[in-house]
C-alpha positions in Angstrom: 0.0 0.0 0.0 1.4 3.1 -1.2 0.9 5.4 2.3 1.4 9.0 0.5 -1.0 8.4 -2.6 -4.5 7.4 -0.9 -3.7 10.0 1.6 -3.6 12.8 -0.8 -6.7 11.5 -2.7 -8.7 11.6 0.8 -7.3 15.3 1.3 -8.2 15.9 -2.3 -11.6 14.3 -1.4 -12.6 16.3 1.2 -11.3 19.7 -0.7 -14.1 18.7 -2.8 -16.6 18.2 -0.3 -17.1 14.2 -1.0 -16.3 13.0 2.4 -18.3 12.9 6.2 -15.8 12.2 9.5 -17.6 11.0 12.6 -19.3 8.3 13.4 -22.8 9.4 13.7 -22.8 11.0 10.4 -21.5 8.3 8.8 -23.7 5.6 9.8 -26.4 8.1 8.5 -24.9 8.3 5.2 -24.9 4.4 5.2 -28.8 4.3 5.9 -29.3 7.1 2.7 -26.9 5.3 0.7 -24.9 7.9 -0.3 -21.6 6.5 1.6 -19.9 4.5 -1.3 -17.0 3.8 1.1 -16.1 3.5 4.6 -12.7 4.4 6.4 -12.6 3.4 9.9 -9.0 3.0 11.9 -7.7 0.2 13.6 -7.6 1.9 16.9 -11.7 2.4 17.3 -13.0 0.9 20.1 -14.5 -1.9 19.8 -18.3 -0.8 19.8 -17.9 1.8 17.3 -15.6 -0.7 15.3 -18.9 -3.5 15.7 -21.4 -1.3 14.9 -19.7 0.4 11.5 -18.6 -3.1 10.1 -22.2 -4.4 11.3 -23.8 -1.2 9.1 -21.6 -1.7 6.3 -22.5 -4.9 5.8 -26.6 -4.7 6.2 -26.3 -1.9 3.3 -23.4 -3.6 1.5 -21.0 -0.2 1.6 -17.4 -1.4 1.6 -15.2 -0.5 4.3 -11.5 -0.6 4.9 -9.3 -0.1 7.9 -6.6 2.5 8.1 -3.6 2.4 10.7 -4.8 5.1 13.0 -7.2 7.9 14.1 -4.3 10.8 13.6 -3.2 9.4 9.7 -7.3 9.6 8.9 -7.7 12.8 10.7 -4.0 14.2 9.3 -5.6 13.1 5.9 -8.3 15.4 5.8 -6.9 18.2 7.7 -8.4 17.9 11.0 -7.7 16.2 14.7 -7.9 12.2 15.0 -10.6 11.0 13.5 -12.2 7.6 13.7 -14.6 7.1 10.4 -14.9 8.8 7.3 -17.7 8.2 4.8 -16.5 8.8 1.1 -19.4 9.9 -0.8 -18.5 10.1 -4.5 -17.8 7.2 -6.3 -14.6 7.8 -8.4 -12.8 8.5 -5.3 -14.3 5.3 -3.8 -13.4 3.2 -6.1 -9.6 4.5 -6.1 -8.8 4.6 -2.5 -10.6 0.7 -2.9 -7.9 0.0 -4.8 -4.7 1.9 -3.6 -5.6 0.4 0.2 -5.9 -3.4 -1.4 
């Protein structure tokens, strides 16, 4: 996995306003089906990490884990973050395949 490219294409992702952080949010854009792809770090608890993966796969969104909270959160310009909801589909479908 190259570390540096799917990092910029999430930064680039939310510059263009196709990404939600947080958990809440997120599992709403599950229900509406506008989340093409899930983000969620390694170091979530355990209930938060349950109840993402439990969504995802109910409403058939992938989802991928990322080392941390601080690389996701670094990624998109803000403080640790947990989960991030891609929205668009090019974007999915690329960070799908630079995190494989």
């Amino acid at each position: 996995m190259n570390e540096n490219q799917w990092l910029s294409l999430l930064g680039l992702a939310n510059r263009a306003r196709k990404i939600i952080s947080g958990e809440e949010l997120s599992i709403k854009e599950i229900r509406s089906g506008k989340a093409k792809l899930i983000l969620l770090s390694r170091d979530a608890s355990q209930n938060t990490t349950k109840k993402i993966t439990d969504k995802c796969n109910s409403y058939k969104v992938p989802f991928k884990m990322v080392e941390d909270r601080f690389l996701l959160g670094q990624a998109i310009g803000k403080e640790a973050r947990v989960v991030v909801a891609v929205l668009d589909d090019g974007f999915a479908k690329k960070l799908i395949t630079l995190l494989d």
